[in-house]
Structure formats: structure tokens, C-alpha cells
N, C-alpha and C positions, 0 to 999 in steps of 0.2 A: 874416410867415412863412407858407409854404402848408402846411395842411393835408394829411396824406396821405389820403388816400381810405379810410375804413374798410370799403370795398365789397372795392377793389383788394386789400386789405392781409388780408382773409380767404379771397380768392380764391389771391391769393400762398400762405399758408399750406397751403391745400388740396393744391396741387400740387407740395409740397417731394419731392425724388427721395434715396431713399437707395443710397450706392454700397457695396457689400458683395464681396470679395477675400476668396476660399474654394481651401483647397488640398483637390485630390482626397480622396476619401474611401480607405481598404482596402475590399476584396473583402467584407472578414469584416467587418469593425466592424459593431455595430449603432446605428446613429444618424450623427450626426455624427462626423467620427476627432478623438481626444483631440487636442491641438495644433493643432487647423483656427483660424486668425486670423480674425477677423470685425471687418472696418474700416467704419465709418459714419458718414457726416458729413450734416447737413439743409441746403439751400440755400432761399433765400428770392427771389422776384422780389413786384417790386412798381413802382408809380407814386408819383411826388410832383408833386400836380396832374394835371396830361395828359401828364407827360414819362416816359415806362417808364427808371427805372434799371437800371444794368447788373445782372446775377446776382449776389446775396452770397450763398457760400460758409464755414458757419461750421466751427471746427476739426473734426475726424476723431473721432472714438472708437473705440479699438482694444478687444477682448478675445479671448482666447482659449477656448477651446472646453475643460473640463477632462476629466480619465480618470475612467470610473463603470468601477471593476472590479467584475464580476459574474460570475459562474460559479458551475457544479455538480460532482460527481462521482455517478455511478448505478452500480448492481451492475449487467449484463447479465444474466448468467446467472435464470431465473425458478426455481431448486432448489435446493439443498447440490451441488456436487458431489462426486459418489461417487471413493474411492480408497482403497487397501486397506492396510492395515498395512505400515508401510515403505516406502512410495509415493514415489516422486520425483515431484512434482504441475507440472516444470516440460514436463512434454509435451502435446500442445496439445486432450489428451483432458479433462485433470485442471490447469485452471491455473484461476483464478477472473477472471473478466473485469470491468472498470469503463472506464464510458465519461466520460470531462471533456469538457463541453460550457460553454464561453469565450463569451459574450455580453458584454464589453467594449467597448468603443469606440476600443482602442488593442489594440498585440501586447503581451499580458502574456507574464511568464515566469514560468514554475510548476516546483514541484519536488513531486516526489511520495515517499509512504513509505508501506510495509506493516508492520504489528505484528500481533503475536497480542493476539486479544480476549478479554479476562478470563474467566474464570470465572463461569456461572451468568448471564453475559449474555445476551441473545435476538438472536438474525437474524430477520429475518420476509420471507418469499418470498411476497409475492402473498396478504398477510392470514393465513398462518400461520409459526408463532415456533418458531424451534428454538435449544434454549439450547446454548448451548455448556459442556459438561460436562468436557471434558477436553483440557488444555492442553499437544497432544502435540509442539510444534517444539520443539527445542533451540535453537533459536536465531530470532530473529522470520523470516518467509517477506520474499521480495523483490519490489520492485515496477520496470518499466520503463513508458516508454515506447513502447507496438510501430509504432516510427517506421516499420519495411518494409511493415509489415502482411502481416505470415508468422505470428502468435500465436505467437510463443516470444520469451522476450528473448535476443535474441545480445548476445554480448562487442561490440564498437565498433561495433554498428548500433543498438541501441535506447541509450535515456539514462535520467537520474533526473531531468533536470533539461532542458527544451524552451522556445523561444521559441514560442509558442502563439496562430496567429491563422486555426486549422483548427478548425470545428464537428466535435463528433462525435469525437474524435481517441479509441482505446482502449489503455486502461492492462492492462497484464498483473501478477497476480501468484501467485510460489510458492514453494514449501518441500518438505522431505522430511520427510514422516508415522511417527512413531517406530514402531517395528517392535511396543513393547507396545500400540498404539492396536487396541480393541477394537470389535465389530461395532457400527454403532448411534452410536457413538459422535461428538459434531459439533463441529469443529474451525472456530473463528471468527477470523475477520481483516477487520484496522481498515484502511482505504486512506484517506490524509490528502495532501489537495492544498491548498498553498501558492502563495498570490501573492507571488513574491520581486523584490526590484531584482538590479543587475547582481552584489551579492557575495554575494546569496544571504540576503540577509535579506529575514523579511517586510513587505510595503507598509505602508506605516504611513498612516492616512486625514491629509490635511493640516489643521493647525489653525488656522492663519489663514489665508483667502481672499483670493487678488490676482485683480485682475481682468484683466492683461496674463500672468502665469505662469500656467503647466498646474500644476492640484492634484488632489490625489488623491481620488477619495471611493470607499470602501468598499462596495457595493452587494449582495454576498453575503448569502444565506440560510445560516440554519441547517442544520446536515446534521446523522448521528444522531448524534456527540459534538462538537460544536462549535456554538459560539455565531454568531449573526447579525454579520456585518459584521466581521470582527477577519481579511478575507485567506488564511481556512482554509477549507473545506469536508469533511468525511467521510461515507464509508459503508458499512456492515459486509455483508461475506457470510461463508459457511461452505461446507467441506467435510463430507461425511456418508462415516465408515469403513466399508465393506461388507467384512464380511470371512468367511471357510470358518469353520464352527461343527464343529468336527473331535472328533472323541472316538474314542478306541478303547479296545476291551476285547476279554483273551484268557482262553478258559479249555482246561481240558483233561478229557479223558475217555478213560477204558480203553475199547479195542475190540476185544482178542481178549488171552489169557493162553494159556500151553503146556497148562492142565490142565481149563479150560471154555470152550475155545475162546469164542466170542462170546456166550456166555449167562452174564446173571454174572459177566463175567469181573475178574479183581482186579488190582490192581498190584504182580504179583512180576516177578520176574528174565525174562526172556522174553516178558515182557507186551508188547502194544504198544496206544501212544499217543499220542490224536489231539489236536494243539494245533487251536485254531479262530479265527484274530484278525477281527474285528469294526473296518471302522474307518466310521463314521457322519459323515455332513452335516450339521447339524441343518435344522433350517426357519429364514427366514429372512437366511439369512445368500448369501454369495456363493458361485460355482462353484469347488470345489479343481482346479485342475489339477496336473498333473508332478508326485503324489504316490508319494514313494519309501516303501515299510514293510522292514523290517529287525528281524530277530529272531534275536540271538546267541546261540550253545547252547556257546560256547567254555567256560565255567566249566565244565557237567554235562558234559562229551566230556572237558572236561582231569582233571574227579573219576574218569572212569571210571566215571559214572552212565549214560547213556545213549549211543547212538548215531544219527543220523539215518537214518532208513528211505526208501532210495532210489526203494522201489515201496510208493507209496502203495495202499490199497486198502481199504474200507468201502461199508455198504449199497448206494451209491449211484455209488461212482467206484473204477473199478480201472485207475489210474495206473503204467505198467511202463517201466519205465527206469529211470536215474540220476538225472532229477530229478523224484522225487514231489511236488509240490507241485498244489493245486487251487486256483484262484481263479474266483470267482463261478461254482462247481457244474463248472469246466469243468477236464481234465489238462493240465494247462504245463509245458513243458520249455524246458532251457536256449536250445537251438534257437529258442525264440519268443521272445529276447532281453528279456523280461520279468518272467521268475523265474530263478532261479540259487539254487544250493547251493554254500558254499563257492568260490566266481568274482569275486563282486562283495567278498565280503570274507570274510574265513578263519572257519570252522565257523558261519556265517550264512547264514539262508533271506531274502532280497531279492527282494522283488517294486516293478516301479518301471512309470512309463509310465501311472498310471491317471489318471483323472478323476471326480470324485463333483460332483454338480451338489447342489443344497440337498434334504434330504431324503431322498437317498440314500447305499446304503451298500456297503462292499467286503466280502467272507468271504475269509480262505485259511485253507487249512487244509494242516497238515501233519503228518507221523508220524515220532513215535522209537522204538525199541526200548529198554526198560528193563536194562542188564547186569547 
């Protein structure tokens, strides 16, 4: 029997060829795309004696390439965003932004959800924590898809639920800020993305490995409430309520009486006096605008206690007309569609149209005659 040549037969070895059948890769995958077949077979040439035998070709090995789902969710935003009492947060000043960035190797599909964050929880923006002190939605805020990329979620353009093989793709979400939420105050929400199959359940990692089927593996990190690898990711941001720090205070004061004219004078029947409302900004807080004030005198006009004094007039302002009224040191009449007597609403002084920014404040003042 001949010998094969152990010379030939390592030489053979060396130069076995592997054949490898790869389907295109997606744009987006990273690595290899889940499902890519990888077929490999070793071929052998050799000699027995001096006679080169034909090529042997031994069987194929097939596998497939499996799914490493991986993904995040991030806040965008680097602040609380500010919104005021009563706030509808879905306009594109006041919505909270998270971006889902899909490092997968296949098109996952994700479904997204916003809830309100518990109480006495922390956000933390760029290494500082803001807790969430008050839990003001009625009902949890909503989260989309913002498939147009407009930052609002519309009715049949954005989703809860996307076939996902875009980096970077941004999540919107919002709610309306209860009218009692006060200044200061930090409103928290949870954004929870899920790696779901086609009925909306989440991936489940595979437990036994084939080596011709695509299986699943989990690859996910931890976000701030959820666990590593289990097909979830979260991340919390917050709203911050900026709101008008408003106070008013009225007092009143004798300015002239029939018997000591403006020295001394007392509050008898002929007397007259001067109301003075005070309405203040405090510090901190946000700009009042369209502040209407209203001061009813209907009870003491219907007692037959006093009357309104059409012509204002003291140290400092002598107001002539039918509507005495002073605001910020200066005479208003009906004319400057800003004060009114009796117009805007029956035996009531209305002053509207103003704006106090934080730290400031408005004076009116007006006068009644004592009967």
C-alpha cells in the first residue's frame, strides 16, 4: 500500500479554502445583521505517492448569526423644564425630550411609556438632583414617538409603538401641570422603552442555543429604574413650576371730612376715602401678565354706606371726571380702556391689562364718599 506523503498531506492542510454566503448587512445594525447565514465547509488536496488526488470537499457547516438587542434611552434636555401652573406641557416650548438610540444588529421594535415619578425621587441634570416634591398630573403625562420630527406628538403621525432601525430617533413627552402646582415646585417623569415582538410583548432572552436558528440575547444596560438585560431601559427627567408670587393688600384712609377738611380728618358722613390696593410680585417667582384686579363696593352702595367718588383727588393726584381711579401714581379713565367704574361689572372699580415682572408691584387707589 503507498504511503501518503506527510510532507504533501501538511502542505494540503495549510491551504484548505473556506467558502462563506453572507446576506447584506442594514444601514443601521451594528456588527453583523441578526439572521446573516454563515456557511463553511474545509476542502483537502493532497498526494498518494506522486499521484495528486482529486479535491475532497468535506460537509458545509451552517449557522446563523443571532440578535444582541442593545439599546438606551437619554433625557435631552440638560434642565427641569420650566412651566407654570396649569401648563399644557405638550407645546414644543414645555415638552420633555428623550432620545432612544438602538445599537442592535437587527430592526427591533419598541414601545414606549411615560408615568409620573414618585415622590421625594431625584432627577439629576448634569450632576445636580432635583427631587420631585409634588405630584401634580392627574393622570400620568404621555409619551410618542416624534416620527415627523415637528416636536409635538400629533394624532396619526407620531406612535407609542415603532419598528426601530434609526440611531438617535427622539421621544416626546407631556401632561397638563395642575393649576394648584406651586412656584419651585419639580415635577418628575419616568420614560420606559421596551424591546417588544410582533404582539407587543417584551423579548424574552433565548434559553437554549441553536446553532442554525436566530436567538435572542439581551444586551441592554441598566437605566435609572430598571435592571440590566431584561429588554427595558429608563430615564427620568422633570419639569420645574415657575410661577407669579402674587399678593395683594388693601387698606384705606380718611382724606378730607366736611368739618377739618384734611387735617385730622375723621370718618363721619361726608368724609371722604381713600382705598389703596397693593398687588405685589414677590422675588423669584415668574412674570404676571393680563392681570385683571376688581374691587366690588356693590354691598356698601346697596347699605347706603357709601358712594363712589367720580373725581379723585389727594396730596398728590387731582383726577377730574367720572372715572377717578389712579394707578401706579398716574389718573385713568374709562377712556384708557384700563380702568372702569361700574362698566366692566355693576358698582366695581376694574383695572385690567397690567404686568408685574418678579419683584414688582401695582398701587390703585380710589375714593368713596362716606353717606
Amino acid at each position: 500500500m503507498k504511503k501518503v506523503s506527510m510532507h504533501r498531506f501538511i502542505t494540503a492542510l495549510l491551504v484548505c479554502l473556506a467558502i462563506a454566503v453572507a446576506v447584506p448587512q442594514m444601514a443601521s445594525a451594528i456588527g453583523t445583521s441578526s439572521g446573516t447565514t454563515i456557511n463553511n465547509a474545509a476542502s483537502v488536496i493532497y498526494s498518494v505517492g506522486s499521484v495528486t488526488q482529486p479535491l475532497y470537499t468535506g460537509p458545509t457547516t451552517t449557522f446563523a448569526v443571532d440578535t444582541k438587542v442593545i439599546f438606551n434611552v437619554s433625557k435631552i434636555d440638560g434642565a427641569p423644564i420650566q412651566v407654570a401652573p396649569g401648563d399644557n406641557t405638550s407645546s414644543t416650548a414645555r415638552r420633555l425630550r428623550f432620545q432612544l438610540q438602538n445599537d442592535s444588529n437587527a430592526n427591533i421594535r419598541f414601545h414606549v411609556i411615560a408615568a409620573n415619578l414618585a415622590s421625594a425621587l431625584t432627577v439629576t441634570f448634569g450632576g445636580t438632583g432635583y427631587v420631585d416634591n409634588r405630584n401634580t398630573f392627574s393622570a400620568n403625562p404621555t409619551a410618542c414617538f416624534d416620527v415627523n420630527a415637528n416636536n409635538v406628538c400629533d394624532a396619526g403621525e407620531d406612535y407609542l409603538v415603532v419598528n426601530e432601525n434609526i440611531l438617535n430617533t427622539t421621544i416626546i413627552v407631556n401632561g397638563d401641570v395642575a393649576a394648584i402646582a406651586a412656584n419651585g415646585d419639580i415635577i418628575g417623569a419616568i420614560l420606559t422603552a421596551t424591546a417588544v415582538d410582533g404582539t407587543g410583548a417584551a423579548l424574552v432572552e433565548s434559553a437554549a442555543p441553536t446553532i442554525s436558528g436566530v436567538d435572542i440575547v439581551l444586551a441592554d444596560g441598566a437605566g435609572t429604574d430598571d435592571a440590566a438585560r431584561n429588554a427595558t431601559y429608563t430615564d427620568r427627567s422633570a419639569w420645574q413650576v415657575s410661577a407669579a408670587l402674587l399678593t395683594v393688600t388693601k387698606s384705606a384712609a380718611v382724606y378730607s371730612d366736611p368739618l377739618n377738611g384734611t387735617v385730622t380728618p375723621k370718618a363721619i358722613p361726608g368724609a371722604v376715602l381713600t382705598y389703596t390696593i397693593t398687588v405685589t410680585n414677590g422675588a423669584g417667582g415668574a412674570t404676571a401678565t393680563s392681570i385683571t384686579i376688581s374691587d366690588s363696593l356693590a354691598a356698601e352702595i346697596g347699605a347706603g354706606h357709601v358712594a363712589f367718588a367720580t373725581t379723585f383727588q389727594d396730596a398728590v393726584n387731582t383726577c377730574v371726571g367720572a372715572q377717578g381711579i389712579v394707578v401706579n401714581g398716574v389718573c385713568s379713565s374709562n377712556a384708557g380702556a384700563t380702568t372702569d367704574w361700574n362698566v366692566t361689572a355693576a358698582n366695581t372699580v376694574t383695572v385690567s391689562g397690567l404686568t408685574l415682572a418678579p419683584s414688582s408691584s401695582a398701587v390703585i387707589k380710589f375714593q368713596v364718599t362716606i353717606l
